[in-house]
C-alpha positions in Angstrom: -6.4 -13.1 17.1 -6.8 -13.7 20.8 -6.7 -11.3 23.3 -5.0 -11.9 26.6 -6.8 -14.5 29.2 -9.4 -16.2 26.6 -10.1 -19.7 26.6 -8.4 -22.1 23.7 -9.2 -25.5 23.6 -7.7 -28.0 21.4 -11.1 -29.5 20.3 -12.2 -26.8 18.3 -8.9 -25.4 17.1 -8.9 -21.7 15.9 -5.9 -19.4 14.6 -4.3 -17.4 17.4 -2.4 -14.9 15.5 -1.2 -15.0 11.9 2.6 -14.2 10.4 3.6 -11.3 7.8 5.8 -12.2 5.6 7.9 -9.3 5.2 10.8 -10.0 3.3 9.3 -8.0 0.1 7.7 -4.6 0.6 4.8 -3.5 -1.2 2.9 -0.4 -1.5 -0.8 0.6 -1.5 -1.1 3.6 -3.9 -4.2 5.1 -4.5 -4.4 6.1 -8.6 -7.1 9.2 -9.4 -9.7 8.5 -12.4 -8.2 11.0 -14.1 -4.8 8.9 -14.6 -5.9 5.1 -14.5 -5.5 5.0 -17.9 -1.8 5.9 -17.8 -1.0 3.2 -15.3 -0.5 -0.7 -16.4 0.5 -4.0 -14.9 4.2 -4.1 -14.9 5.3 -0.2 -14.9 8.3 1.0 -13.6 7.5 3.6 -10.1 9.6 5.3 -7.8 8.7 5.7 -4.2 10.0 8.2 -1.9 9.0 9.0 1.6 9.5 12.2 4.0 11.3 10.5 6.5 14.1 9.5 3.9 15.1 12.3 2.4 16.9 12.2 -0.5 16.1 7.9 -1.0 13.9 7.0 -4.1 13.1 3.2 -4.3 12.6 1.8 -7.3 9.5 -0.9 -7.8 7.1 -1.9 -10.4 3.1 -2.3 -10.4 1.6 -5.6 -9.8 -1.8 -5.4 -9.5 -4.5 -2.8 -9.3 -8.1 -3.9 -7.6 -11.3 -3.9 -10.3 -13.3 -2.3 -8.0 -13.3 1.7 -7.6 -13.1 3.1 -3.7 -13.6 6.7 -2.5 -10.5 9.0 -2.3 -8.9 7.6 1.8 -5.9 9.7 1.6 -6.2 13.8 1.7 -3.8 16.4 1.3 -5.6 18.5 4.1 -5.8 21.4 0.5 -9.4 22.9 1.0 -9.3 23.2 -3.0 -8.7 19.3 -3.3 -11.7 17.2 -4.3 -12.4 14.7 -2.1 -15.2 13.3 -3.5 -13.3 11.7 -6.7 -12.5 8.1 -7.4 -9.6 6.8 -6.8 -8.0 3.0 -7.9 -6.1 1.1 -5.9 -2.6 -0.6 -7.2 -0.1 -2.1 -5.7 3.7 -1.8 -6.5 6.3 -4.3 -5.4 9.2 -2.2 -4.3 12.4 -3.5 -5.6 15.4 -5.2 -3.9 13.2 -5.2 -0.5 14.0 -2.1 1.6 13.6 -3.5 4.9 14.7 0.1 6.6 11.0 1.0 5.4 8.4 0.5 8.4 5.6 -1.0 7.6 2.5 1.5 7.3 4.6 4.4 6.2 2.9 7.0 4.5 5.4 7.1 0.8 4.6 9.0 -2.6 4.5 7.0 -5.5 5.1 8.4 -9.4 5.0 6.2 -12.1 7.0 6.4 -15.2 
C-alpha cells in the first residue's frame, strides 16, 4: 500500500501492505438472470479450467452478492448479449487446490 521511497512515520501509523490468506480457494462466478433462480447457498459446483485439462474440482456455493452487476466476463461471440444481468456468487472450492493461481480464469457448472 506504499510504493517504493515514501515517507512512514510511526506517529501516524498506516497499513503498508496487507496479507491473503490463501489456504482455501474461492471463486468469483458470474450467474445470468436467466439462471439465478436455479442456484442456492450450499450447492454442489464443479470447476474446471483450460490450463488443467482433464481436472474438475469440486466446491460448493457460499454466498452470492444482493446487488445485480453488468455482464464483466465475454465470450468474444458477436451473437452473445452483453448487456444482461449477471449475479455474482461465490464457491469455496473443496480440499483447497493450491496448484490453482490465483486470478485464473475457470468455468463453473452447478449441479
Amino acid at each position: 500500500m506504499a510504493r517504493v521511497g515514501e515517507p512512514y512515520s510511526t506517529l501516524l501509523p498506516r497499513p503498508l501492505f496487507s496479507l491473503a490468506d490463501d489456504s482455501t480457494r474461492r471463486v468469483r462466478a458470474e450467474v445470468d438472470e436467466w439462471d439465478v433462480g436455479k442456484v442456492k447457498l450450499g450447492q454442489r459446483t464443479i470447476v474446471s479450467a483450460d490450463g488443467f485439462p482433464g481436472r474438475r474440482f469440486d466446491g460448493r456455493v457460499i454466498e452470492w452478492r444482493t446487488s445485480w452487476d453488468g455482464n464483466s466476463v465475454l465470450s468474444g461471440d458477436p451473437a452473445e448479449k452483453a448487456d444482461r444481468d449477471i449475479l455474482e456468487v461465490i464457491i469455496e472450492l473443496d480440499h483447497s487446490p493450491n496448484e490453482l493461481p490465483v486470478g485464473l480464469r475457470v468455468t463453473a457448472q452447478f449441479f
